[in-house]
N, C-alpha and C positions, 0 to 999 in steps of 0.2 A: 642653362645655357646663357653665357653673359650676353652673347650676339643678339640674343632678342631682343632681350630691353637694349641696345645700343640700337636698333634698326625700328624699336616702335613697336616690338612684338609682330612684325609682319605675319602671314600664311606661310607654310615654306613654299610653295609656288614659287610666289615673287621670292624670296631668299635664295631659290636655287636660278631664276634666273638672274639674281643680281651677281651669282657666285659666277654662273658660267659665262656671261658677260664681262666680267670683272669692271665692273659698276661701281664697288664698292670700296677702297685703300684697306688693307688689311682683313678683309675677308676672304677667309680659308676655300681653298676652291675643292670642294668634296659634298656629297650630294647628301642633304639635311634632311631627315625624317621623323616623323612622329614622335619619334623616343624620345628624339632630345630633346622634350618641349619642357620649359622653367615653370616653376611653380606657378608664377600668375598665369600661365598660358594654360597650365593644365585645369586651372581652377575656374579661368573665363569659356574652355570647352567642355568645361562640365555640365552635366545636366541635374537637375533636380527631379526626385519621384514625385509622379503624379498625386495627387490626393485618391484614397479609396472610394470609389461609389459608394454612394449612399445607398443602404438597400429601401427601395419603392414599396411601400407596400400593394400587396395583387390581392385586392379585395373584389370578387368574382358573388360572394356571395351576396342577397339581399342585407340592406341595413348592418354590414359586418363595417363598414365604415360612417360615421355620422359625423358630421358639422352642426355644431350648435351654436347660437349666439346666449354668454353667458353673462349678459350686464345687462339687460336688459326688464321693464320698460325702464325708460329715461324720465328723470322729473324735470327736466328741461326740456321744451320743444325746440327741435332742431328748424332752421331755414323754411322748411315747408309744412311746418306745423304738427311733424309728426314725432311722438314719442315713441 
């Protein structure tokens, strides 16, 4: 639709009241709908898919999940003196 980029790519809202107002020099007085929307319009009302959840794991059972620390001791004493 050349009308858009000439108007700023407006809502058609505003485009249908600036038609039935005649607001506008040379815009067509007939009621603008969704279809006609121009490339960049359709590409800036696009939406992107969401990313997939991550599956959590549901660790229910004892010690089926552990956290270890795996650098440890330090040969440098940290701030409070501890390795």
């Amino acid at each position: 639709m050349v009308m858009a980029s000439t108007l700023s790519h407006l809502n058609f809202d505003t485009i249908n009241d600036l038609a039935r107002n005649d607001l506008v020099a040379g815009l067509l007085k007939f009621k603008y709908h969704k279809e006609h929307l121009c490339l960049s319009c359709e590409q800036g009302k696009s939406k992107r898919a969401s990313h997939p959840p991550n599956p959590v794991p549901n660790s229910r059972q004892r010690l089926h999940l552990l956290h270890m620390d795996l650098c440890g001791p330090m040969r440098i004493a940290s701030i409070n003196g501890k390795r």
